[in-house]
C-alpha positions as CSV (number, residue, x, y, z in Angstrom):
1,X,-15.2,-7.0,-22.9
2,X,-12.8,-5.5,-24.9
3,X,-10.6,-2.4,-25.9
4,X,-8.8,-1.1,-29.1
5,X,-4.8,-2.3,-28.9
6,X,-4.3,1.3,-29.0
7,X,-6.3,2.2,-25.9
8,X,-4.6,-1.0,-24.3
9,X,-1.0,0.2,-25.6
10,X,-1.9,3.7,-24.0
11,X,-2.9,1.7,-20.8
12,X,0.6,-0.4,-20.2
13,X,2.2,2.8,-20.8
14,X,0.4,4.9,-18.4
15,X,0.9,1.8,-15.9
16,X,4.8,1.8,-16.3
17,X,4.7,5.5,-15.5
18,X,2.6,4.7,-12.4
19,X,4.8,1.8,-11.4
20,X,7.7,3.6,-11.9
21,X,6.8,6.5,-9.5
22,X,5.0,3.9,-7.3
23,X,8.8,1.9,-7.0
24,X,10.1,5.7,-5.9
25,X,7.6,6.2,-3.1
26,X,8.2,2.3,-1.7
27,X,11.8,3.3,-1.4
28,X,11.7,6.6,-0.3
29,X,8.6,6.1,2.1
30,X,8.5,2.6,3.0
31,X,5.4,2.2,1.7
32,X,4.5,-0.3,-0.9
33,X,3.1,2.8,-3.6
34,X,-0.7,1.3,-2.8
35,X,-1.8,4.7,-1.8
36,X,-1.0,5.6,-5.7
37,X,-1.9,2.5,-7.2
38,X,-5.4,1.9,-5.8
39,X,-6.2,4.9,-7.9
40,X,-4.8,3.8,-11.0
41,X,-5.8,0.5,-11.3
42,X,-9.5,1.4,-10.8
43,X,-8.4,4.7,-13.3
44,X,-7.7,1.7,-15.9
45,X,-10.1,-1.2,-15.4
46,X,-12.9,1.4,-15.3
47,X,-11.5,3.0,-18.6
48,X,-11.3,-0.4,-20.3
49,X,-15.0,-1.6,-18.7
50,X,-14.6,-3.8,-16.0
51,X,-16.4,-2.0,-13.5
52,X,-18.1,-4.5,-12.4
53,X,-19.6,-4.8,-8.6
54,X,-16.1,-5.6,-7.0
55,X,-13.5,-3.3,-8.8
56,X,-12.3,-2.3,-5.5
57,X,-11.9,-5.6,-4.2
58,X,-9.7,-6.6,-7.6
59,X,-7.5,-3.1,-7.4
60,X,-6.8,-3.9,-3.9
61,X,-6.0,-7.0,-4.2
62,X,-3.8,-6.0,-7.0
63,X,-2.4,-3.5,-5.9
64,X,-1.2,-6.0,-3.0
65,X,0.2,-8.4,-5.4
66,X,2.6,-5.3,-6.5
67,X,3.6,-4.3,-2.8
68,X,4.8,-8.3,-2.5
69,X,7.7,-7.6,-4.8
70,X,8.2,-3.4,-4.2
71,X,8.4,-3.8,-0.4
72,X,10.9,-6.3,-0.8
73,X,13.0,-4.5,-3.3
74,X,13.0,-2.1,-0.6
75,X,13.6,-3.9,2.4
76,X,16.8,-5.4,0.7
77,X,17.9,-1.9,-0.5
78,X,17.2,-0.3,3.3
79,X,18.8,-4.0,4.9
80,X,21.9,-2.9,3.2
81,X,22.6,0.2,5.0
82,X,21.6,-1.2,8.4
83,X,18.5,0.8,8.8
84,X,16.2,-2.4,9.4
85,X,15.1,-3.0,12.8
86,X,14.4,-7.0,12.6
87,X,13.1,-7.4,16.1
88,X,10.3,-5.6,15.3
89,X,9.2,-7.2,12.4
90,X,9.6,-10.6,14.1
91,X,7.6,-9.3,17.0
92,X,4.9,-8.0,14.8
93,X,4.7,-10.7,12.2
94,X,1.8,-12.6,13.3
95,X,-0.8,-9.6,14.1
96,X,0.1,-8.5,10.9
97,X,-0.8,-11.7,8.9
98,X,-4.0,-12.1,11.1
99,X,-5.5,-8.9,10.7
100,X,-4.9,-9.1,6.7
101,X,-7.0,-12.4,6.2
102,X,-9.5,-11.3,7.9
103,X,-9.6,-7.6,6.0
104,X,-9.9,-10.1,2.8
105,X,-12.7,-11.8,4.6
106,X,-14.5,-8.4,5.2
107,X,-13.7,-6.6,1.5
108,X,-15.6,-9.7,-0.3
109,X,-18.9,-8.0,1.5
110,X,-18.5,-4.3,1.0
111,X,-19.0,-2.2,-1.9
112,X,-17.5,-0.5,-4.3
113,X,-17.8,3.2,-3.2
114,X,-17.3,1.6,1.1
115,X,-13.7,0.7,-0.2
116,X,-13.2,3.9,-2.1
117,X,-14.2,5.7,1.4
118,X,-12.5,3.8,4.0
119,X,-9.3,4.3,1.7
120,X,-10.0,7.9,1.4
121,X,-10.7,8.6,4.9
122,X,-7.7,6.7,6.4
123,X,-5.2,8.2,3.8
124,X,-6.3,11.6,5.2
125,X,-6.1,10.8,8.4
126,X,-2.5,9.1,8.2
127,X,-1.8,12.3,6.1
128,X,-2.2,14.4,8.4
129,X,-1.1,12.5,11.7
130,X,2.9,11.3,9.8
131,X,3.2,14.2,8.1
132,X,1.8,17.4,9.8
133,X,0.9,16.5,13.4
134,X,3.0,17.1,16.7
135,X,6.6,16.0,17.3
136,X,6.2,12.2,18.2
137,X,9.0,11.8,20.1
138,X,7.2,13.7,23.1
139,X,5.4,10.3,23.1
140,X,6.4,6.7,24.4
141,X,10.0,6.5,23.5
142,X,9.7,3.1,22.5
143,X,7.6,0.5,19.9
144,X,4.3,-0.9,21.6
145,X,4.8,-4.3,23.4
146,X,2.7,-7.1,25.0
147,X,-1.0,-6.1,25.0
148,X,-0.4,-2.8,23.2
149,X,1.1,-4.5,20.1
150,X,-1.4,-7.6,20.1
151,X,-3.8,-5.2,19.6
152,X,-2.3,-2.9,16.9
153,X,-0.3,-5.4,14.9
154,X,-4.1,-6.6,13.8
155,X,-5.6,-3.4,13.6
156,X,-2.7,-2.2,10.9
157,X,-2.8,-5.4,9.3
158,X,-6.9,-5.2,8.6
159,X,-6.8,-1.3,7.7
160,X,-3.9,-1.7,5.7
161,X,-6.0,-4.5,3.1
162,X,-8.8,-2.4,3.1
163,X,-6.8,0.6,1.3
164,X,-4.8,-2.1,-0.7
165,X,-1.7,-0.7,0.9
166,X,1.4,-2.4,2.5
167,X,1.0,-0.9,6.4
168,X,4.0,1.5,5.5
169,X,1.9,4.6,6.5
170,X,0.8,2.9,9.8
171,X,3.8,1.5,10.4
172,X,5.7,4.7,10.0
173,X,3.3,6.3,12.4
174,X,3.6,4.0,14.5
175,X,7.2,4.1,14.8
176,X,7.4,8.0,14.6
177,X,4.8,8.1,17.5
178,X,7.5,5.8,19.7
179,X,10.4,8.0,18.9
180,X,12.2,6.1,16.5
181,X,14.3,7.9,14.1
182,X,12.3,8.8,10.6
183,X,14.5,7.0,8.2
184,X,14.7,3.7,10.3
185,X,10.8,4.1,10.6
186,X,10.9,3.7,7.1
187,X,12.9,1.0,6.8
188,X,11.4,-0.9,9.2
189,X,7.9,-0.5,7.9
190,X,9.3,-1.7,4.5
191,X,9.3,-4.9,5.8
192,X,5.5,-4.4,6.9
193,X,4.2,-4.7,3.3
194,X,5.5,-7.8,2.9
195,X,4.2,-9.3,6.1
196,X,0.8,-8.4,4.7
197,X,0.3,-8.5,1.6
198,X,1.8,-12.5,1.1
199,X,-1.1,-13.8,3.3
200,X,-3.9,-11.3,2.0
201,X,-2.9,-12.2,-1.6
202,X,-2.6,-15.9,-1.5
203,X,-6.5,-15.2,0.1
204,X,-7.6,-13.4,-2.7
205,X,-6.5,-15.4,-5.2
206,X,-9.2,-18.2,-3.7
207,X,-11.8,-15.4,-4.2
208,X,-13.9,-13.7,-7.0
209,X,-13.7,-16.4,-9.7
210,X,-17.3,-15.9,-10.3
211,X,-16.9,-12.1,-10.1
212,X,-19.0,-9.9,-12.8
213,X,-16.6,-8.0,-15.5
214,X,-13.3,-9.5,-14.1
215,X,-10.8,-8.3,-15.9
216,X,-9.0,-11.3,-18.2
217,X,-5.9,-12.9,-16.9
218,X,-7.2,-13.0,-12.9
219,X,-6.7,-15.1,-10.7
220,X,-8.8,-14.8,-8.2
221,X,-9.1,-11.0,-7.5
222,X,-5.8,-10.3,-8.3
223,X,-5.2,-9.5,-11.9
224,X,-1.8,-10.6,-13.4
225,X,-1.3,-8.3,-16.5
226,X,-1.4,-5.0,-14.4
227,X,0.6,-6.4,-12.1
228,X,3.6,-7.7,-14.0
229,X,3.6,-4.2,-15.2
230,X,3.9,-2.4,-12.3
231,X,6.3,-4.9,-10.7
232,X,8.5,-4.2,-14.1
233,X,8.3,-0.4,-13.5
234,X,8.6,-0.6,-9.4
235,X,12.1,-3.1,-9.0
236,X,13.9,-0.8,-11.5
237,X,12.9,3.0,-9.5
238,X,12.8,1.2,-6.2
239,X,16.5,1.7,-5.5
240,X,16.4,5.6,-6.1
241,X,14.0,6.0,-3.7
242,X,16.4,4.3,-1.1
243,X,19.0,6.5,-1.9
244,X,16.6,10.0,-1.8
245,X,15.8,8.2,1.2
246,X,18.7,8.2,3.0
247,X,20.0,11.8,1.3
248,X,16.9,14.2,2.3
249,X,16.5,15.7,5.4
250,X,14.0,13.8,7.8
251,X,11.6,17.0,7.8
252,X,11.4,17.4,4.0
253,X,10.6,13.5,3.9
254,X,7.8,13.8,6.4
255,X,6.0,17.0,4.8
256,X,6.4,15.5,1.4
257,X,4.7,11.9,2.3
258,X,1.7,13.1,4.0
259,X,0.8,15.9,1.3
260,X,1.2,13.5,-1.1
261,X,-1.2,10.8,1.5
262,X,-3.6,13.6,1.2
263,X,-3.8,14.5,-2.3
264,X,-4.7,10.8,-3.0
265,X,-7.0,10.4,-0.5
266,X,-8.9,13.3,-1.3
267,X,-9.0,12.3,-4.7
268,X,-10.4,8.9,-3.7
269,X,-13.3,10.7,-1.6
270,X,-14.4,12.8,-4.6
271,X,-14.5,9.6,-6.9
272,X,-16.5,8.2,-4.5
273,X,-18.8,10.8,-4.2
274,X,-20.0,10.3,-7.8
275,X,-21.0,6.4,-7.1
């Protein structure tokens, strides 16, 4: 398969636009920019014709791969302010790693237009829950523990993989739900991408060698080209989404992250649709 070096030129570009304003979200969010990059990568491989019988399973994997570096970028950038809670990422580590592996597991199976719903359906539902739904801090005033956590630190883990996200969204429900402050909920859940997407990567990567219309340069599932661009684009605009971060007021920063959660997952839904 392959595409006119204008068409791939136009590509790259488009990407380091994408990555750019994906680095922006990881800061300002705490979210590794999946819930935009998804979209993209299956707006690209499609375009170029690699839509082959796992294109989901490749853009989320991918997209993971990106989160890796972006979540990091913004974990140091959040560190440095003091906003990073450390004890619960320690204490949710493991759950977190154990329900990504076996998300990878699952995604081999399912196809294309499964992925493109489950991502759809629980963007729109985090939406709406972080962004627009009732003042958490009516709720448990603290982070889940013992049982509670065993059983979520999994659950955010596995649904995270499946939309090729970092758990930022969860997390930051999560945390917003136990009445901790907004911009140390996003901090926090920084830290969340990278506690998923380093096992679920290193899992893909074993995966999909014999995989239909793989785009070239893969390992794995996880396509190297796309995501050395983003990476380029995200370390560079991750910082000024740490500093909007920490300079907008905590309402503004809620309402803006679950429209945009929506608009993408409502975009995803309609793609699928059409499969």
């Amino acid at each position: 398969m392959s595409a006119s070096p204008a068409h791939l030129a136009e590509l790259a570009a488009l990407l380091l636009v994408i990555g750019g304003f994906a680095g922006v979200l990881a800061g300002l969010f705490g979210v590794g920019g999946g819930i935009v990059l998804v979209p993209a990568f299956y707006y690209a491989f499609a375009s170029l014709g690699y839509d082959g019988p796992q294109i989901m399973q490749i853009c989320l994997a991918s997209s993971l791969a990106t989160i890796v570096f972006t979540s990091a970028r913004s974990l140091q950038g959040h560190h440095a302010r003091g906003a990073v809670d450390w004890t619960v990422l320690r204490g949710w580590a493991p759950g977190l790693a154990i329900g990504a592996l076996l998300a990878v597991l699952i995604a081999g199976g399912l196809r294309t237009a499964t992925l493109m719903r489950i991502f759809g359906l629980f963007g729109l539902c985090l939406g709406l829950w972080v962004g627009f739904g009732p003042d958490p801090k009516r709720l448990e005033p603290r982070m889940p523990s013992g049982l509670a956590r065993m059983a979520l630190a999994p659950l955010v883990g596995f649904s995270s993989v499946l939309m090729g996200i970092g758990g930022g969204i969860a997390g930051v429900a999560i945390m917003r739900l136990s009445g901790v402050p907004f911009i140390r909920a996003v901090a926090t859940a920084s830290g969340f991408g990278i506690l998923i997407a380093v096992p679920s990567v290193i899992a893909f990567m074993t995966r999909g060698w014999d995989a239909a219309l793989r785009p070239p340069f893969s390992i794995g599932l996880v396509n190297l080209p796309a995501v050395l661009i983003i990476v380029t684009a995200t370390l560079i605009t991750t910082p000024l989404g740490v500093r909007l971060a920490h300079a907008l007021p905590p309402l503004l920063l809620r309402r803006t992250f679950g429209a945009f959660a929506i608009v993408m997952a409502l975009n995803m839904l309609r793609k699928a649709a059409a499969l």
